[in-house]
N, C-alpha and C positions, 0 to 999 in steps of 0.2 A: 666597477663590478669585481667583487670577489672569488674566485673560482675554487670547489673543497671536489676532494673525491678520495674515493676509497675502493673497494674490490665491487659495489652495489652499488652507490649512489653515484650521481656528480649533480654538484649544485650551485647558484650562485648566487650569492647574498649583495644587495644592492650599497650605494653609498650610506641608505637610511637606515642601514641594518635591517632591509628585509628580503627574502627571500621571493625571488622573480624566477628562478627556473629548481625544478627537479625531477632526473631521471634518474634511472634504475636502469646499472649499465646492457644488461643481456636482456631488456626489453626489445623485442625484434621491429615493436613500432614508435623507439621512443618518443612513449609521450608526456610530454610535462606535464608532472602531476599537481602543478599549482597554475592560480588562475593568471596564464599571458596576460601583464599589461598591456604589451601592442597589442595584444585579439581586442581586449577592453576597448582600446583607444580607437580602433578600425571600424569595432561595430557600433561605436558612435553612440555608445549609453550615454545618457546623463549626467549618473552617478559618478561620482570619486572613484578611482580605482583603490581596493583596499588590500594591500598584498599581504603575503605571511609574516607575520612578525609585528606588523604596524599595531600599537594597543593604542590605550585612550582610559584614564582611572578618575572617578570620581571622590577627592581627598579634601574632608572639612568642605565639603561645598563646591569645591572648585572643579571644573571640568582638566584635566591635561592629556595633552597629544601627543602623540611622539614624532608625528608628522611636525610639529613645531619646533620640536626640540631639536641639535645639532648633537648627533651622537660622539662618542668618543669607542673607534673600530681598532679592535688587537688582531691581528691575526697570527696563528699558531701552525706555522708549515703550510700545507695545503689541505689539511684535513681539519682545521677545527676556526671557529672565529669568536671572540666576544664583543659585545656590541653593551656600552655603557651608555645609560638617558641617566641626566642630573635636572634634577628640580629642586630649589629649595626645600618642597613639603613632599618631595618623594621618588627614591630611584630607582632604577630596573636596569638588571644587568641580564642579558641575553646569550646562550650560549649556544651555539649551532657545530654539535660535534660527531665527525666521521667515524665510528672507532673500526681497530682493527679487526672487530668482530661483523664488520657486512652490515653495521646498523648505524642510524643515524639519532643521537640523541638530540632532545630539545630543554633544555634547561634556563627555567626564569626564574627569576629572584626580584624581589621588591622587599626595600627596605625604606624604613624612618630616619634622615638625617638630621632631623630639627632636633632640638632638646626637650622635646614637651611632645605626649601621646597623639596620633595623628588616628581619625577615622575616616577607612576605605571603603563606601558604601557600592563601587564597584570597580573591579579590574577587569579587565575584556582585551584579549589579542584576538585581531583576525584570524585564520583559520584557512584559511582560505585553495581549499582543493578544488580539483580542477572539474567543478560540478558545472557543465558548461554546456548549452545545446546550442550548435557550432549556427550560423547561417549560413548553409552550406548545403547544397541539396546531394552532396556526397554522404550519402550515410555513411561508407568507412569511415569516416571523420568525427561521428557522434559518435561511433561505436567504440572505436581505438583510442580515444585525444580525451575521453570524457567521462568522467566516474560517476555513482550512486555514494552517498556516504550513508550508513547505517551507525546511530550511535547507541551508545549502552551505557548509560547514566544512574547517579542515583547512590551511589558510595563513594568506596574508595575505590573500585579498581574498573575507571572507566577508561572505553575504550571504542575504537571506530575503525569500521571496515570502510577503505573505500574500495569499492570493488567498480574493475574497467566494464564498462554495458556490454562490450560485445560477449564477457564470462571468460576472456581468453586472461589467464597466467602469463606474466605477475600481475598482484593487485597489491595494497597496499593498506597494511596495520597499522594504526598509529594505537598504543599503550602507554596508560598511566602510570607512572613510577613514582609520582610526590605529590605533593597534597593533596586533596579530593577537588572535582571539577565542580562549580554550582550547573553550570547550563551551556546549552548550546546551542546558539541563536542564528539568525539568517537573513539574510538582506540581498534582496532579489532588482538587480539591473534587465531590462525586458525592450521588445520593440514589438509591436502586433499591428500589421497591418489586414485585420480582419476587413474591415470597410473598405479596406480597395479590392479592386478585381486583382487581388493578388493567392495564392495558394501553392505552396503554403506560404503560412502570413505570421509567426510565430519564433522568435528566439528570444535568447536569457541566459544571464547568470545569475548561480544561487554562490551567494559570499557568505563563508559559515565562520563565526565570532565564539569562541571559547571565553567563557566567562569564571574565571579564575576565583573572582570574589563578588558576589552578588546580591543583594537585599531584597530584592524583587522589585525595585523600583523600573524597572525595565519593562515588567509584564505586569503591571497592578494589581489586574483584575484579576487574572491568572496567579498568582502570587494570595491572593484574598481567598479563592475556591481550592485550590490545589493540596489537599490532603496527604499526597503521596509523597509531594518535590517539596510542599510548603518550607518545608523544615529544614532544607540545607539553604535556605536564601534570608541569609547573615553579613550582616555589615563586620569588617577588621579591624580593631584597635590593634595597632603601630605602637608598642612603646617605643623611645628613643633608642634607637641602634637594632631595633629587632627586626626581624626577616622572614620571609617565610618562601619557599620554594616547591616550583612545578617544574616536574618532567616529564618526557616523552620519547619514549622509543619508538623513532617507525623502521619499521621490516617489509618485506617483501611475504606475500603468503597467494598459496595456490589454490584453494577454497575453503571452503565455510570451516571444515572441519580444521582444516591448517589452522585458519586464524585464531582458534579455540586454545589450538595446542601449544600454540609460541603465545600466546596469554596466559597459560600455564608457566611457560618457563619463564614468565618475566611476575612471577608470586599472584598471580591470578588465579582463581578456583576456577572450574568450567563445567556449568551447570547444563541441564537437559530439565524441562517439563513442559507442563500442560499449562499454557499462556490461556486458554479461556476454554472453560467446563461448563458442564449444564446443572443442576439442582439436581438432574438424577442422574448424574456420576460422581468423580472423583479425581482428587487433586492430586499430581504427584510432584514430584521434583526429585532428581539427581544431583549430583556433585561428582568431582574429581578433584582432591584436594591440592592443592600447590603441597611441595617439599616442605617441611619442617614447619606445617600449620594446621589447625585443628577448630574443629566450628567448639566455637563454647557453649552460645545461645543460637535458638532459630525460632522468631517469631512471627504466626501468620497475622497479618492483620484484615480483615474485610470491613466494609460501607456497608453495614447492611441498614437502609431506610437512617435514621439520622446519626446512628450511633455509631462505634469502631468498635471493633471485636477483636477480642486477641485472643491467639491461640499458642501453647507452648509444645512446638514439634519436637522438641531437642531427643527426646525419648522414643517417639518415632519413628527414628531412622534406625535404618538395616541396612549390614554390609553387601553389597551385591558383587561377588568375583567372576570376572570372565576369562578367556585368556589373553586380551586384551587391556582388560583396565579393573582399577580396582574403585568402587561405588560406593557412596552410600545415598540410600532411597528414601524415600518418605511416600505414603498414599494414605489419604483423610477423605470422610467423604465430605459434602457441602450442600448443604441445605437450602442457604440463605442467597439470593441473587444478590450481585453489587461486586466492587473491583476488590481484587487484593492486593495486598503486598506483605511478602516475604524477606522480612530481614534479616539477616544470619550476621553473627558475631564472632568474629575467630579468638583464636588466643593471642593474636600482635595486636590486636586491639581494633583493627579493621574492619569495616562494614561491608556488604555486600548485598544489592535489592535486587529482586525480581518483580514483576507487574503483571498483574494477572487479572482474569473477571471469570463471574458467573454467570452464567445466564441463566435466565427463564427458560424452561422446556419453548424450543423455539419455535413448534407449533404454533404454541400462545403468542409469540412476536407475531407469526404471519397474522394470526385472526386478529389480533387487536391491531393493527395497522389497517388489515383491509377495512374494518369498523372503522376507525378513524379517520382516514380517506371517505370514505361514501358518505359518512357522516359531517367533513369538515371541503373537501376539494371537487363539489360538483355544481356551476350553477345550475337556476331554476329555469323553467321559461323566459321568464322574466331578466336575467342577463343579458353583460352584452353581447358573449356568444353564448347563446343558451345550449343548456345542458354541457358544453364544454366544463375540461376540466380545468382546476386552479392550482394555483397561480396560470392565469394566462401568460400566453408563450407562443412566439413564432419555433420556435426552435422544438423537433421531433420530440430529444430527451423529456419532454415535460408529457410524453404519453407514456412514459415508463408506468406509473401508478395505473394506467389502464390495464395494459400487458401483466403487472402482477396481481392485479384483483381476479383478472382471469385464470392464471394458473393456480391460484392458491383455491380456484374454486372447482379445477381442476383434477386436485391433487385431495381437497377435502370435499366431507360433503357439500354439496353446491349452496350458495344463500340465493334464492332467487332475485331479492330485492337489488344484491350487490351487482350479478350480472347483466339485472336491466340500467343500473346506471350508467355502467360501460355502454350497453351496447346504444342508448340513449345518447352518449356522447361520440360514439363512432358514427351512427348513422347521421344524425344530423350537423354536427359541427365540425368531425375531421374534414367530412367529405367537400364541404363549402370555405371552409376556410383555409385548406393546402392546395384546392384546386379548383379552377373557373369553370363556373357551373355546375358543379361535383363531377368534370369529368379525366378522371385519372388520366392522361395523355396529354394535360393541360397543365401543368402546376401554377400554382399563384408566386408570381416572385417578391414573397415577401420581405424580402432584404433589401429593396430597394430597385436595383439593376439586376439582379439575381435570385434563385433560388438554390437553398441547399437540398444536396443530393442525400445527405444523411437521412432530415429527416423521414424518408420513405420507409427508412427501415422498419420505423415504431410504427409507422401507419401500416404495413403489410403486413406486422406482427397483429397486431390489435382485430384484423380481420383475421388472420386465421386461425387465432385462439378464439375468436366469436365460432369459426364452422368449425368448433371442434364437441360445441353445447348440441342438445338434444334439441329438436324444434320446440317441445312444451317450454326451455326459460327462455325463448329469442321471440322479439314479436314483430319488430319489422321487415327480416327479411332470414329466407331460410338458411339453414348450415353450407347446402351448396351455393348461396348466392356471394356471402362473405369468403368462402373458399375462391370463387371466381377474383371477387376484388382481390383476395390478396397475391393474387396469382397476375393481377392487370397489372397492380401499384409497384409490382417486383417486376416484370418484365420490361415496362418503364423506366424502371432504376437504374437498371445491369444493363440497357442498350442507348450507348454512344449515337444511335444514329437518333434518338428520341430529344436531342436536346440541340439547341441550338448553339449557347454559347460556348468556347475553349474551357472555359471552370466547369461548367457542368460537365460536358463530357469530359475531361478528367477527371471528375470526383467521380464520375459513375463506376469509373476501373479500381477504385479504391475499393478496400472491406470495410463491414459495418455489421452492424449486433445481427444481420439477415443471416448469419451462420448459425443464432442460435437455433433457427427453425428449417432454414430453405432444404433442404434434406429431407424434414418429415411434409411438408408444403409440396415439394414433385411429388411423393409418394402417395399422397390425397388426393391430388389433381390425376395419377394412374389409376389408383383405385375406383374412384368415383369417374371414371372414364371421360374426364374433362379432356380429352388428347390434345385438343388445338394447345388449348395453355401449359397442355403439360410436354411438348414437343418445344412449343417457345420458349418457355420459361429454363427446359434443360440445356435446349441448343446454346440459351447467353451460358447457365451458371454454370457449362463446360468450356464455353470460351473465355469466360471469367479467370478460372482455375488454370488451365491454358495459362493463361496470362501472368497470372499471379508466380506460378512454375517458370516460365521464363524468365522472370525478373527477379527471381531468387538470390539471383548469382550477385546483384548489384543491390539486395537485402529492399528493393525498393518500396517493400508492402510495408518499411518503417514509418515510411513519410504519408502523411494526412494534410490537414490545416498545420499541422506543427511539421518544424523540420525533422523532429525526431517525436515517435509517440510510441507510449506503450498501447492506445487507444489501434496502432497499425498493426505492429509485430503480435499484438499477444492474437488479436484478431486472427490474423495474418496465418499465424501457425497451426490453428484451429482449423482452419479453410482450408489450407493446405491440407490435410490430416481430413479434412469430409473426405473430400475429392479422391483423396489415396496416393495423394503426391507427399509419402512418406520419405523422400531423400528431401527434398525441401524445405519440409517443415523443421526437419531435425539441424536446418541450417537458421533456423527462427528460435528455436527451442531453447538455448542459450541466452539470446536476447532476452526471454519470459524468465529465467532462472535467476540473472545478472539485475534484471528489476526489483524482485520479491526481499522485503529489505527481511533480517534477522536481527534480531534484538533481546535483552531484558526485558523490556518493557513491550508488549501485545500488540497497541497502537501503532510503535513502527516497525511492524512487522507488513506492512502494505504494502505493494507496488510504489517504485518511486515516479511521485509526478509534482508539480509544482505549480501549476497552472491558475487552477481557481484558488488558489490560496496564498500565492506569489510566495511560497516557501512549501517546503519538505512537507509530504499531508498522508492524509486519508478522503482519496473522493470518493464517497458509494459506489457512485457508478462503474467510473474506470476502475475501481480499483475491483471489484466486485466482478467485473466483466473478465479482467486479465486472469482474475481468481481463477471465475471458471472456463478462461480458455486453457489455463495450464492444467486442469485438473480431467477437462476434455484432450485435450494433447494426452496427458499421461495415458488414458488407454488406447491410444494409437500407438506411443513412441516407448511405453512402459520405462521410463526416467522417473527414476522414483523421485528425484529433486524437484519435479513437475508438482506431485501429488503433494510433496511436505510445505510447497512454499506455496500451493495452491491452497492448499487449506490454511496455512497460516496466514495469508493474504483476504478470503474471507472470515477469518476468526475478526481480526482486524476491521473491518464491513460494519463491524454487528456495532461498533461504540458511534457510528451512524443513528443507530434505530433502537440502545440500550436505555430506556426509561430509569434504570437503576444504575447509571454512571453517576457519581458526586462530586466528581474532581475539577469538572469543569461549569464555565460560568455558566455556561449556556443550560438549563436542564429541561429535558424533555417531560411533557405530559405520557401516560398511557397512548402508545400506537401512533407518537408525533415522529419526526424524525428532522432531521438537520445535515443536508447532503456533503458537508467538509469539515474535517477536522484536520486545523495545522498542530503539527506535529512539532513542531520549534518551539523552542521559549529562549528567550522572544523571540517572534516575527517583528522585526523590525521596521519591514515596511507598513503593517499595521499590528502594534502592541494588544491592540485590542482581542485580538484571532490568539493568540498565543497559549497552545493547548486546550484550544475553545473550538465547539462548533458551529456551523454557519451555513449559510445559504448566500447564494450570489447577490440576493436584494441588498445585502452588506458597500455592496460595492455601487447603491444607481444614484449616491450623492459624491460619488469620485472625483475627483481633479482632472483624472483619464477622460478623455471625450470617448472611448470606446466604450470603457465600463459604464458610462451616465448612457450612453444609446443604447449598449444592448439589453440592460435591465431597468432603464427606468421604471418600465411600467410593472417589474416582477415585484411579489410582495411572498413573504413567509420565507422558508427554509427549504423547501424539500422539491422545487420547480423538474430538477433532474434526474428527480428518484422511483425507483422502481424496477427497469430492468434488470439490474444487477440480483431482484430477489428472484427475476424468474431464471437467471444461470443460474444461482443457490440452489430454486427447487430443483430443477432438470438435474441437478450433482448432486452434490451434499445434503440438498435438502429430500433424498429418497434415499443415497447408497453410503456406507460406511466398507474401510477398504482395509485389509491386510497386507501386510509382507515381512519380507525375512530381510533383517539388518546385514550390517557388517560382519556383524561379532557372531550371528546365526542365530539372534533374538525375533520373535515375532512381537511385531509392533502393527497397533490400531492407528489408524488415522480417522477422525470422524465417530468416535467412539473410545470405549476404556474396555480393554481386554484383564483376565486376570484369571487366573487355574482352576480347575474345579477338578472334581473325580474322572477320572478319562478323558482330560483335554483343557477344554477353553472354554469361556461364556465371554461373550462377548456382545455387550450393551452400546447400541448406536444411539448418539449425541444427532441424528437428522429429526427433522420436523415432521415426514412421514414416512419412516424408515419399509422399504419395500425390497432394497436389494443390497447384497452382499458380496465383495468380488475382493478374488486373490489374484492378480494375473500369471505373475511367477509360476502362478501351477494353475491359469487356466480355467477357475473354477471363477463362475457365476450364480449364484442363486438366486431369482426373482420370488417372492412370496406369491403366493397362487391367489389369485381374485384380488390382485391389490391389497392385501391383506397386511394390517401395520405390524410389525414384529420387531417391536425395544431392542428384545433381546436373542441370541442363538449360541449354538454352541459350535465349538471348530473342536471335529474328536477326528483322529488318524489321518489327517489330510483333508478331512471333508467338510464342508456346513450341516449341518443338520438343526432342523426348525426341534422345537420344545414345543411340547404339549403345552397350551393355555390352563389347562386344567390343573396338571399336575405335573412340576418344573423338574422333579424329579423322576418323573418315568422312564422308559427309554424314549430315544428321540426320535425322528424322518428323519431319514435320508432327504437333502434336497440341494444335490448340485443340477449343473446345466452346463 
């Protein structure tokens, strides 16, 4: 083993030329930020272990390793190493350099030694950061030891944040400096002992592969559909003696906005916009130009239905001066639903993408979904659970679709026929098929030796959005009677003393989606002077809270079925934050910030999870759920990094339930949806997923004896879907939010703000926009009678509603 250090790093580069430790000296937890062979070797994966540096090129046909190959190692003092691979048909010289500037470069080179033209239809180094969920029921250990990598692909000037989960400073930049990257792939080592009485039952490594040179033979399908990447996945003719090289700078950076700015200094542009719009707003984008470079071209492109559209911005832009930075802006409107991309051209000759989408007024998403569902996921009598819903499902999540047909009927006008299918399927099929006899105190252990505690959530949800309808749409049982059940099926949940086995009562102290309602559920059960339920129900969910507060210190609300979950902490901090256990949540809050990826491209701007999709994704649910618990968190904790990543986490959501995405294989009908989207190309554990979306039924012909038992019997896509629209409507999909930047700019979240005669107008992007909120200063405005209002203006500090009539009159006054 080699040992390099400099005034930041110390690293050590192995016999095979690669790269088995890196730390960052004034990390106060140093953790190695590449993936431990020993952890590999300890937690008894499978798989190979594949460290940094290890590549693998496919040349004329042939596969070569470097694991095969016996390198030829220079070392240059203690700070620098190179590492020479010879093959007949093709060589790689690796360079691992300290410099006296705090930064660690990476320099590769691949050359043609033969006498005659060689083609490289791929080159791939592992990659390999410390993307790791420990087995270890120390949370410190996930938090501290364990990165998110967010990448930003797609030109020339790609680049990756991996940032530590727990959000504490340093994290670490890794920056393009030479050739364009084609892709960045993923291969996922995992252990899940769900079938045993074990909890949590969950760990993994994600091994991430830089793909230098790429033809798309890696992700086919994906490489066939992919409009956006298609075009940089190009096989390399080699002439004799010719070369071509990649590098990399990694740095140390303190957040989001650091890592923007040392991209900057390494000739990087550092753009800001609007990653996904509606048909009735407007697209923008900013810039900050790198020193001595200049956009030449900037072209939009959109999918609109089968064609590509282009649009020439270049004319467009306007300089924007602050005292902080110098801009230029572009805003277009957009008509057409479907994804975009944004190419800009400099004068070195350089590319740069951004990835963007349109949506449909997302109204329309919610109504054509619930149509979709009632029309496509409910049996008849005649099933085998009748009137249940489909894909059949022991597992809660698949009563998501109940819970949001409810609130979308809620929040719109009512469809009657939509709420008697719900409640057709609540009365007769949750109640007999979660529990013996239908009697809530009883659960059915349908997992064999056990039952899960989760699922209660969706069944107490599902009852108390039936007592929230007027008796005239319910027909078998009244508002207060469903009010009662969901007040049985919850005090059941949250009490340890209701269960027999050690799993159960542990999973009972755990959080679950019962945060998005259990708040306004006491308050129904007060009102309607239900007291016995509403005395039990409070006495658990303050000793719950209780709980949760005390185990803050030891972060323990991370840990669920996984040893680390955002499915805990984003919960976790939300609960925190009902309760009013404000010092604790704000110890969760981080966790929620250090998940929500940033990017170029829209897609992986989600919560990072990796679970259902065995690499880097977008799962509706969680990711939809963490959405809106950071955006719920935000008006407790007023963290504005809450609200910006909250929203760009369900922007993200939506390429879930976008009928008008094109890029991927999978394409949705009107109102279909498909519950995962991996985010990798490739997903090497299954090529097939690779920037495709999917449904767990993917996985009930697996090799896995988990995945073959827990879905055999599921069929379609969307088994898990739904909750996460009804955190959407409860947030975004009613309120659009304000505040004041950095720089003293006021900026829309959930909306497109823009100047008018005395102030602001400002057009909300929600599905039924009702309410308007600035915290900074306090101000709330609810529309009166539920009243939908697109639009409002913000004049001298204040909201003020717009006449319907006449948009020009003067306006209301209408703070709170």
């Amino acid at each position: 083993m080699r040992h390099l250090y400099n005034d930041t790093f110390k690293m050590a580069v192995s016999e095979q030329g690669t790269v088995e430790s890196l730390f960052l000296i004034e990390d106060p937890e140093q953790m190695n930020w590449v993936i431990d062979s020993e952890y590999a070797e300890e937690a008894g994966y499978a798989d190979r272990h594949k460290s940094l540096g290890q590549w693998t090129a496919q040349v004329d046909g042939e596969t070569i390793e470097s694991i095969n190959l016996k390198p030829h190692i220079e070392g240059l003092g203690d700070q620098a190493v190179i590492v020479n691979f010879a093959h007949p048909k093709f060589e790689v010289r690796m360079q691992y350099l300290l410099t006296d500037e705090g930064e660690w470069t990476w320099h590769i080179r691949c050359s043609n030694p033969t006498g005659e033209a060689v083609n490289v239809t791929g080159f791939h180094s592992w990659f390999s950061l410390a993307y790791i969920m420990f087995r270890d029921r120390s949370v410190l250990r996930n938090m501290n030891h364990s990165c998110a990598v967010f990448p930003h692909l797609g030109g020339d000037f790609s680049k990756f944040a991996a940032v530590r989960r727990s959000d504490t400073a340093p994290h670490l930049g890794i920056y393009s400096t030479g050739e364009r990257v084609s892709a960045l792939g993923t291969h996922c080592s995992y252990l899940n002992r769900f079938l045993d009485q074990v909890s949590p039952s969950l760990d993994g490594i994600l091994y991430h592969r830089l793909s230098l040179v790429e033809d798309g033979s890696s992700m086919p399908q994906s490489a066939e559909h992919d409009w956006i990447y298609g075009d940089g996945y190009v096989s390399l003719t080699l002439e004799p003696a010719e070369e071509k090289r990649w590098s990399f700078v990694f740095a140390p950076f303190g957040d989001q906005e650091e890592f923007y700015q040392k991209a900057k200094m390494y000739g990087h542009p550092y753009w800001d916009y609007s990653p996904v719009t509606t048909t009735e707003g407007k697209f923008w984008a900013e810039v900050e130009l790198p020193e001595h470079n200049a956009l030449r071209a900037v072209t939009l492109f959109g999918a609109a239905g089968e064609s590509i559209t282009e649009t020439d911005l270049l004319p467009k832009f306007k300089a924007v001066h602050t005292e902080k930075s110098k801009r230029l802006r572009v805003v277009v409107p957009v008509k057409s639903a479907g994804e975009l991309k944004l190419v800009a051209e400099f004068e070195d000759g350089r590319r740069d993408v951004l990835v963007g989408s349109v949506l449909e007024p997302v109204h329309r998403i919610m109504e054509e979904r619930a149509r979709w569902l009632c029309e496509h996921s409910f049996n008849g009598i005649d099933g085998e659970r009748p009137y249940a819903s489909l894909p059949l499902s022991n597992q809660g999540e698949s009563l998501g679709k109940l819970t949001f047909i409810l609130m979308k009927n809620r929040l719109a006008p009512p469809e009657p026929a939509e709420v008697q299918k719900v409640e057709l399927a609540a009365f007769f099929d949750v109640r007999d098929h979660w529990f013996e006899q239908g009697q809530f105190a009883v659960p059915t252990p349908l997992y064999g030796s056990f039952y899960r505690i989760y699922d209660f959530d969706y069944i107490g949800h599902v009852y108390y959005l039936l007592s929230k309808f007027e008796p005239p749409l319910l027909r078998y049982a009244n508002p207060e009677t469903y009010l009662s059940w969901a007040a049985e099926v919850m005090c059941m949940r949250l009490d340890p003393e209701c269960h027999l086995n050690v799993r159960e009562k542990e999973e009972s102290q755990l959080v679950g989606v019962f945060t998005l309602y259990i708040v306004d559920l006491l308050e129904d059960l007060r009102t309607h002077d239900l007291l016995h339920l509403y005395h039990e129900l409070n006495r658990l969910w303050v000793s719950f809270a209780a709980k949760l507060k005390q185990d803050s210190s030891r972060y323990e609300g991370a840990i669920t079925e996984h040893f680390y979950d955002n499915a805990g902490f984003g919960l976790t901090c939300e609960a925190l934050c009902l309760a009013g256990h404000l010092e604790e949540a704000e110890r969760y809050a981080p966790l929620v910030t250090a998940n929500i990826g940033f990017s170029n491209d829209y897609r992986a701007n989600a919560p990072d999870r990796w679970w259902e999709a065995l690499s880097y994704m977008t799962h509706s649910l969680w990711g939809g759920l963490v959405a809106g618990a950071a955006r719920a968190s935000y008006e407790k904790l007023e963290d504005v990094q809450l609200l910006k990543g909250g929203y760009r986490a369900t922007m993200a959501m939506f390429n879930c339930y976008d009928w008008n995405v094109r890029s991927t294989p999978r394409l949705l009908q009107r109102g279909e949806a498909a519950s995962t989207y991996s985010i990798a190309a490739p997903n090497l554990n299954m090529p097939e997923l690779s920037r495709n979306r999917f449904g767990q039924s993917i996985f009930k012909h697996s090799d896995d004896p988990l995945f073959s038992h827990l879905f055999a019997d599921v069929e379609g896509d969307d088994w898990d879907m739904g909750e996460e629209l009804v955190a959407y409507l409860l947030g975004f999909g009613s309120t659009t939010y304000l505040y004041t930047d950095d720089e003293g700019e006021l900026k829309c979240i959930n909306g497109f703000i823009e100047p008018v005669d005395k102030g602001w107008e400002i057009t909300s992007y929600a599905a039924y926009p009702t309410r308007y909120v600035m915290l900074e200063r306090g101000l709330c405005f609810m529309s009166p009678q539920g009243e939908l209002l697109k639009k409002i203006r913000f004049v001298n500090g204040k909201f003020k509603q717009i006449y319907a009539e006449n948009p020009n009159t003067a306006a209301i006054e209408a703070n709170h």
